[in-house]
N, C-alpha and C positions, 0 to 999 in steps of 0.2 A: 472547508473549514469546519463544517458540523460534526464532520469525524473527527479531526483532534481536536474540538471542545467535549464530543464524548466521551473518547479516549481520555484525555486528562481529570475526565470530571471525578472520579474515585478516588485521584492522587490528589490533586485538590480539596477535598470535603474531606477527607481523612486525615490530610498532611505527612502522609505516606511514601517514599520512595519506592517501595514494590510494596506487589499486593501478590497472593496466591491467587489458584484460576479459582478457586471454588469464592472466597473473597468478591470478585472481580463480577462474576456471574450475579453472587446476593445483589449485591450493588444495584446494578442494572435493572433486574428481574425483579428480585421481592424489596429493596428497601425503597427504588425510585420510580418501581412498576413501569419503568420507560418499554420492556420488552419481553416476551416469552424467556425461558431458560436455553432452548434452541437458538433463537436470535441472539444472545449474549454470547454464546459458544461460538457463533457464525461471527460475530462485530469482533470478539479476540482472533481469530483466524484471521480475516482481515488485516486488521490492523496488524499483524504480526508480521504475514506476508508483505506488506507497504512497507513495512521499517519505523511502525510507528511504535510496537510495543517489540520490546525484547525480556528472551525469557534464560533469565543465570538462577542455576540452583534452585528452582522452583518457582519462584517469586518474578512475575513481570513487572517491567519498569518502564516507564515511555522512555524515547529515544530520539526526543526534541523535547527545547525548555518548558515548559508548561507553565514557568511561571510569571511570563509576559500575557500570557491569556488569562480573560474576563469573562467568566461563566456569567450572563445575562439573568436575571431574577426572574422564575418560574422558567427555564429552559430544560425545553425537552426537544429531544433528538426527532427530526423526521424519518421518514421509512426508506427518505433517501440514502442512507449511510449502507446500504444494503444490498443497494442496485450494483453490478456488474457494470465495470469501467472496460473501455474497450483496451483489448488484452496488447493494441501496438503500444500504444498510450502507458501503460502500463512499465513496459521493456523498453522505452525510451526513458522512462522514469530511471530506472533502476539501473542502465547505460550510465545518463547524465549524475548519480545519486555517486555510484563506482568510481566515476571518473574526474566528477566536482566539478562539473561544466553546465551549462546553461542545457537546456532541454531541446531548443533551438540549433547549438551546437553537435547535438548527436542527429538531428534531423538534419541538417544538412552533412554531415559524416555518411548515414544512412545514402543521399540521394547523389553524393559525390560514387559511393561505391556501385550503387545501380546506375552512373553514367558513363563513368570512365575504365570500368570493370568488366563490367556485363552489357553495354552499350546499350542501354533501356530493356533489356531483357530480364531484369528480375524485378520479380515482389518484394514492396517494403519489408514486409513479417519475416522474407528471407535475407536481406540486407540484412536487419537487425540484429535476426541471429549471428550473421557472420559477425558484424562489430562485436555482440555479446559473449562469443567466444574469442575475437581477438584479445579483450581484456579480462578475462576470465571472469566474467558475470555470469549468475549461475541465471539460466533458461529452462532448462528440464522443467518445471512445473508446469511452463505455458505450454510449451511443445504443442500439445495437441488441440489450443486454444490457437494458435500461431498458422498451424495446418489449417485450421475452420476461416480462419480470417485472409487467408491467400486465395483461398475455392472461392471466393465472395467476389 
């Protein structure tokens, strides 16, 4: 949740529908000093990648209501919004996000295909792909995060 109180927090104080990245970075960096210039460019990458900001014609815009959210008085972001989610976790996400199913739903999709499939012979990260390209969700990015997490 402290990622999209972050994300939101620009669109909110400004009362903005988009913002430009250079915008977007001030924000963060020098007007709310919550983080480096680097860590603001790293929280839009993020958040972009998740589906929480989209970017049309130069100008990002989150891509959930923002405005059922309650920015908390003196709220500043922890360093948690920064940490690396684990990359199944992830592509389940964006399965269930593609598909408009419960997250639960693509986990047992995933463990139905490594049973009655593969008869307990494959890895979750390689299930996932397979559903990931049965419904044409894009994976390319993780690939090689997906490789690191099956050798495990």
């Amino acid at each position: 949740m402290t990622l999209r109180l972050t994300v939101a927090a620009p669109f909110r104080h400004t009362r903005k529908t988009g913002m430009r990245k250079n915008e977007l970075v001030y924000y963060y960096a020098l007007d709310r000093k919550w983080m480096s210039t680097d860590q603001a460019n790293l929280l839009l990458k993020r958040a972009e990648e998740e589906g929480l900001l989209g970017l049309d014609n130069g100008l990002f815009s989150p891509r959930f209501d923002i405005t059922g959210l309650t920015l908390p008085v003196g709220f500043k972001p922890s360093s948690g919004i920064f940490e690396q989610h684990d990359v199944v976790e992830d592509l389940i996400g964006r399965i269930a996000r593609a598909r408009s199913v419960e997250e639960t739903q693509v986990v047992a999709d995933m463990n139905r295909i490594i049973r009655e499939q593969f008869d307990t012979h494959l890895l979750p990260p390689a299930a996932l792909v397979l559903l990931a390209k049965n419904h044409g969700v894009p994976y390319d990015d993780l690939l090689d995060a997906l490789k690191l997490a099956a050798k495990k």
